[in-house]
Structure formats: C-alpha cells, structure tokens
C-alpha positions in Angstrom: -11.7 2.4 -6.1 -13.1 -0.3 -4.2 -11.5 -2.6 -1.5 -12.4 -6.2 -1.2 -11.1 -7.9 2.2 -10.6 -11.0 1.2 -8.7 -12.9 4.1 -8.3 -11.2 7.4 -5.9 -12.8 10.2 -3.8 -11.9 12.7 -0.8 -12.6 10.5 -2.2 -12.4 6.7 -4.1 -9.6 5.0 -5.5 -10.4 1.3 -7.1 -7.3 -0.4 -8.6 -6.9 -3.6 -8.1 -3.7 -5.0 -10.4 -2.5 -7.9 -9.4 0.8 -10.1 -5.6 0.3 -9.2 -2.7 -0.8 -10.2 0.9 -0.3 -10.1 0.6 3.4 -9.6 -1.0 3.0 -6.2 0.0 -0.9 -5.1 3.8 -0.4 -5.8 4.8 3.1 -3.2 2.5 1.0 -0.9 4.3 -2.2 -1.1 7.7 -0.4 -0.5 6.8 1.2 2.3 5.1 -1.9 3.8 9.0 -2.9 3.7 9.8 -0.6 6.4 8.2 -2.4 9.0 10.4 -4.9 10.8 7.1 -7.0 11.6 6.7 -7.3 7.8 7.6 -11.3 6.1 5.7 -10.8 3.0 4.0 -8.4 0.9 3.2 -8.8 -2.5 0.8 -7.6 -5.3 -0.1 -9.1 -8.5 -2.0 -7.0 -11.4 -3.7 -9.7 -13.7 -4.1 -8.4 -16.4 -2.2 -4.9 -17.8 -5.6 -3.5 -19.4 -7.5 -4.3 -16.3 -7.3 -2.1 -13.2 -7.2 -3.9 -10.3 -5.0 -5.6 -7.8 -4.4 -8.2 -5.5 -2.8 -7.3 -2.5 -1.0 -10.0 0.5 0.3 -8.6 3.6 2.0 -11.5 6.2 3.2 -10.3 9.6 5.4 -12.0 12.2 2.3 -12.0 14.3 3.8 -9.9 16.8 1.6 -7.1 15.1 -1.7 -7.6 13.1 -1.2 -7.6 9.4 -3.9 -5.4 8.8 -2.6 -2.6 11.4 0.7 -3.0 9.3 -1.2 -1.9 6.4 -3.1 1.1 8.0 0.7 2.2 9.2 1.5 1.9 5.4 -1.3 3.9 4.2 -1.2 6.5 6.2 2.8 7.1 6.0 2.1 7.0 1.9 -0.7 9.7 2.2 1.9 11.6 4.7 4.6 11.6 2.3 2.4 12.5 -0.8 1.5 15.3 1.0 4.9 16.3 1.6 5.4 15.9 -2.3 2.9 18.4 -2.9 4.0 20.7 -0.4 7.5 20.6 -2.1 6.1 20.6 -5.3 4.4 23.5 -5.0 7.4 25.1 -3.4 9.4 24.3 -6.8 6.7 25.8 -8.9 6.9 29.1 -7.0 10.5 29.6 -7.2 10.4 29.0 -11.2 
C-alpha cells in the first residue's frame, strides 16, 4: 500500500490510496461519519480491476481534516482488533 497526499488543508484532505479498495476505503469512510466535524467524505475506486483509491475528507474547520482521518484510522485498527479478539473467542468455544 502506498499513500499519496494529494491536497492537504485545514478543512480538505485528498489521499490517493494505492493497493486498496473497497475492503479498506469503505469501514473507513463510515467511521469518518461519526465525527460531528465531518461535511464530506467520499472515495471513488476507478476502475474495479485496479487497486487503488481516491480518498476526500472535508471538515467544518473547527478540526483539521487530516486529524479527522488519523481519529478514523486509528478507531478502525481499534475495532479490528476487537474483531479478532472476539473472533478468536468464537473459535475456542467451537
């Protein structure tokens, strides 16, 4: 994977995203959603057979758009980790 910062403001974040996709662009965007600073975010996959990803963040500019994405990233690793925790809990108990 490799992370292209395209456009870097106190209110808009562009990102290009190569050797992702939906898989890792989609959770993300969601939980962007939680913040109450958020007024955009977006991705668009160009082509299906091609892995990569543009990514937009906009904030209200109360809070940089690209801290809004660090919050995002790190509550998505957080709660894949608590997948796997649970996950592994399931296995055990079949």
């Amino acid at each position: 994977m490799n992370i292209h910062i395209v456009k870097n403001t106190a209110k808009e974040l562009e990102l290009d995203i190569e050797g992702e996709g939906h898989t890792l662009c989609n959770p993300l965007r969601e939980i962007l959603f939680e913040d109450t600073h958020l007024t955009f975010a977006g991705y668009s996959v160009p082509h299906p057979l091609e892995r990569s990803a543009k990514f937009i963040v906009r904030t209200d500019g109360k809070v940089k758009a690209i801290t809004v994405f660090k919050t995002a990233a790190q509550k998505l690793i957080e709660r894949t980790e608590e997948f796997r925790t649970e996950f592994k809990k399931a296995l055990k108990a079949v």
